[in-house]
C-alpha positions as CSV (number, residue, x, y, z in Angstrom):
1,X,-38.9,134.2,-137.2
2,X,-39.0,136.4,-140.3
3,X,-38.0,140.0,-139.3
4,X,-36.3,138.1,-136.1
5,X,-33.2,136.7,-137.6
6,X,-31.1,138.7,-140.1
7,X,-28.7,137.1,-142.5
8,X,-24.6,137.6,-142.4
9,X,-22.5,137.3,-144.7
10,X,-20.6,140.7,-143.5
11,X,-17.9,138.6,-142.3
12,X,-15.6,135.7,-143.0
13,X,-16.3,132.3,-141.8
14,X,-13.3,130.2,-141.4
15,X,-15.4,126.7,-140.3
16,X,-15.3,125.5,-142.8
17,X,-18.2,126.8,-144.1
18,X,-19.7,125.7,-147.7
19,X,-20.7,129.2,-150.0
20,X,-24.6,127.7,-150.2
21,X,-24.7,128.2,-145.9
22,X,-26.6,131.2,-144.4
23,X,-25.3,132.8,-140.8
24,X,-27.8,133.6,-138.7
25,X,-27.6,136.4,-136.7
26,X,-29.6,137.0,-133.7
27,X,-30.1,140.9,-132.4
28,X,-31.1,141.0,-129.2
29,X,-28.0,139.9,-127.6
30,X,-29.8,139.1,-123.9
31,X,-31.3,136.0,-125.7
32,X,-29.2,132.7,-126.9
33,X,-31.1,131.0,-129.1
34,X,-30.2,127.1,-130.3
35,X,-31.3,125.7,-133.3
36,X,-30.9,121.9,-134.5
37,X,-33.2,120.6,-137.2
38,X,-33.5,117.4,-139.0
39,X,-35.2,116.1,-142.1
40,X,-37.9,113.5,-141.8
41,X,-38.5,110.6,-144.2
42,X,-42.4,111.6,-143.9
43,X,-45.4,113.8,-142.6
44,X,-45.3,111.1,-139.9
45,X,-41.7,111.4,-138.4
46,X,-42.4,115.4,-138.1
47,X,-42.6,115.2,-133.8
48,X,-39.8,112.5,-133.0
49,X,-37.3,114.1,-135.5
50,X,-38.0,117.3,-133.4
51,X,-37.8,115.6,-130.3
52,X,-34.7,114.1,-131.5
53,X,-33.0,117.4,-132.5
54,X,-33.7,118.4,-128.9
55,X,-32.4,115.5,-127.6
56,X,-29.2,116.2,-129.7
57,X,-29.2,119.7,-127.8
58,X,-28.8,118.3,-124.4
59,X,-26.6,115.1,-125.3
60,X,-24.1,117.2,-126.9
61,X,-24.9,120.4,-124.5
62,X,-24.9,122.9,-126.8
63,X,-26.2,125.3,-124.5
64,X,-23.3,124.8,-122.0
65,X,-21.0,127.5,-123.5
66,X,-23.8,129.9,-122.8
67,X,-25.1,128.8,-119.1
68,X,-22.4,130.8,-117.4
69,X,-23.0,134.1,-119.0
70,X,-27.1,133.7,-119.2
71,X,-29.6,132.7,-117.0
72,X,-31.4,129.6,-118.5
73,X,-34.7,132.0,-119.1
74,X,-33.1,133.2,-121.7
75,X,-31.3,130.3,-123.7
76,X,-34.0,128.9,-125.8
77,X,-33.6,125.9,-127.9
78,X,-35.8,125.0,-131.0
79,X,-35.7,121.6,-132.2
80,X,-37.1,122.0,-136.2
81,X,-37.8,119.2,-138.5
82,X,-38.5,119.5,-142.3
83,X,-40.6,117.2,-144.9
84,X,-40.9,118.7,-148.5
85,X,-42.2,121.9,-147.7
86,X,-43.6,121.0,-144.1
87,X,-41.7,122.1,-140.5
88,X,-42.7,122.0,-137.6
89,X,-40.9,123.4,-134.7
90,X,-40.6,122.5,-130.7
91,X,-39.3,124.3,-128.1
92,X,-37.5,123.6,-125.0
């Protein structure tokens, strides 16, 4: 992803937003992207802490607010779990 996503900080964020947060911003404005990552508790829980984050993705239907605008070729959702210095990444 490095060259993919560019950093903002250009702009306020009224969120509620902490200072150490990044904003992601995503160029190519045909493509929604979704990102939920987790942390695991070991090398072992890498997998089902990704599945989970995707399972979060479709419980909470994140991708909803971008279904009527986009056809679902183009919304892509990552589910990313960190241990230490380990990630590993699924997509949907």
């Amino acid at each position: 992803m490095t060259g993919y996503l560019t950093q903002v900080r250009d702009y306020k964020i009224d969120d509620g937003w902490q200072d150490n947060m990044v904003a992601l911003k995503i160029p190519n404005l045909e493509i929604k992207q979704i990102f939920e990552a987790k942390r695991a508790r070991s090398v072992d829980e890498l997998e089902s802490e990704c599945e989970k984050a995707l399972r979060q993705i479709d419980e909470r239907m994140y991708a909803r607010d971008f279904e009527d605008e986009y056809d679902s070729d183009h919304i892509h959702c990552y589910g990313i779990a960190f241990y230490k210095k380990r990630c590993l990444v699924k997509k949907k």
